[in-house]
C-alpha positions as CSV (number, residue, x, y, z in Angstrom):
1,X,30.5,5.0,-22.5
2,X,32.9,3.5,-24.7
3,X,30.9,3.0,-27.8
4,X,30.8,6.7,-27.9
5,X,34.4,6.7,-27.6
6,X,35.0,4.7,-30.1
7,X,32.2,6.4,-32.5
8,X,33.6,9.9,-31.6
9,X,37.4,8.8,-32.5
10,X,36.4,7.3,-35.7
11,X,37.6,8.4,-38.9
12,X,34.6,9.1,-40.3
13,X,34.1,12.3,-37.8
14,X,30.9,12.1,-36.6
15,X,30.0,15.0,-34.2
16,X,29.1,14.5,-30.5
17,X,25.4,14.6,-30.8
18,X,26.0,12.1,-33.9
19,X,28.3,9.6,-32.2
20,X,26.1,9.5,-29.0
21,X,23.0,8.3,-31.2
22,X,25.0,6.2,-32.6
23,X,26.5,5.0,-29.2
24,X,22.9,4.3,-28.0
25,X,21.4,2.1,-30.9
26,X,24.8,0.1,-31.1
27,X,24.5,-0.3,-27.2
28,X,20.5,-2.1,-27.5
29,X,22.6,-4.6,-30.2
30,X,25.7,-5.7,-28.6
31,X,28.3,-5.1,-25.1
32,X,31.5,-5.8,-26.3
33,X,34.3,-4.1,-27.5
34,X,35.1,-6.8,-30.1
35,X,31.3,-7.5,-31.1
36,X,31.0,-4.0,-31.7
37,X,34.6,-4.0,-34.2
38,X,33.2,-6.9,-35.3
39,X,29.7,-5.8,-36.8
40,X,30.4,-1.9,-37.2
41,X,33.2,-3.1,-39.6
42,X,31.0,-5.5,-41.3
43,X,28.0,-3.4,-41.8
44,X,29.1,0.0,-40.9
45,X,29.1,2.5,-38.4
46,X,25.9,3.9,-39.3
47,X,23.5,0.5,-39.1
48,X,23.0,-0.7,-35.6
49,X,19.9,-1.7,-36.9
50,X,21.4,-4.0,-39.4
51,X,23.3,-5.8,-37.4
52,X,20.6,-6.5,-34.9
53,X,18.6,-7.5,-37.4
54,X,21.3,-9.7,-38.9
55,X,22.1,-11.2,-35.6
56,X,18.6,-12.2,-35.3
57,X,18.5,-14.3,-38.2
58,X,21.8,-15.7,-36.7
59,X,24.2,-14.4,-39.0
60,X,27.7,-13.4,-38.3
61,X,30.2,-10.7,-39.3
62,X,32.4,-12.7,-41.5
63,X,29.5,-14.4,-43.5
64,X,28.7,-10.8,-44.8
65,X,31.9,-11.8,-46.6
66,X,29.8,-14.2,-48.9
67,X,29.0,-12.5,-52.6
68,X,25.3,-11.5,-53.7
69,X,25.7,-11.3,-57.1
70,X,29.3,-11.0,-56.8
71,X,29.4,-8.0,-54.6
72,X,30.1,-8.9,-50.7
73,X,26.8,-8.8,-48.7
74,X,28.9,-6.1,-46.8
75,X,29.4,-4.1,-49.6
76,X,25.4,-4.3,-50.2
77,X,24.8,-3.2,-46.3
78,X,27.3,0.1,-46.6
79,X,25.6,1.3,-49.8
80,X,23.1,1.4,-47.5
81,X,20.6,-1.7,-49.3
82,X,17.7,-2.9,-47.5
83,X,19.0,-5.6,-44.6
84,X,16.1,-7.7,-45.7
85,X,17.5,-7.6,-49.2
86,X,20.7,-8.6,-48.0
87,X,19.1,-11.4,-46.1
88,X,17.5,-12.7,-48.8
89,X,20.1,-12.2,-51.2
90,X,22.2,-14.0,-48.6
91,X,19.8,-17.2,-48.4
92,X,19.1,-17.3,-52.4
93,X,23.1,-17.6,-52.6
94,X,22.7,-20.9,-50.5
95,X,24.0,-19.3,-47.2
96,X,22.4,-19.3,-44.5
97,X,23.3,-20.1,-40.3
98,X,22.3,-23.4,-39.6
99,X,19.3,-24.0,-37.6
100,X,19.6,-26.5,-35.0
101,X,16.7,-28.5,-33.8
């Protein structure tokens, strides 16, 4: 599985039972090498669950770029706040995906 590849190679040395967790929860959230570099860099390694949740409210990696109180919202997400704070924080900046319909 290459998620567990990747996982297992990263620099932040998780062990094998670790990094196949890891590879598991990432794999219910997204199947593609980029996606995955994509979100594990934007909300780090450790929250699958984040970017799932993110993705449901149709957010993107590089909108966790966008400051919450002057601190990217990535920044927030990898000292391990809330998502639903982030979220928030996120819409109460005036960002937010655009809804269509």
């Amino acid at each position: 599985m290459w998620i567990f590849l990747c996982i297992l190679d990263s620099p932040a040395g998780y062990n094998c039972s670790t990094a196949l967790d890891l590879a598991r929860a990432w794999k219910q959230v997204i199947n593609d090498p980029e996606g995955f570099a994509a979100w594990s860099s934007a909300v780090g390694m450790r929250r699958p669950e984040a970017a799932e949740e993110l993705k449901q409210h149709r957010f993107t990696p590089d909108m966790l770029q966008i400051p919450i109180e002057g601190k990217p919202a990535r920044s927030w997400l990898r000292a391990d706040r809330d998502v639903h704070e982030v979220i928030a924080g996120l819409y109460r900046e005036g960002f937010g995906p655009q809804l269509e319909g």
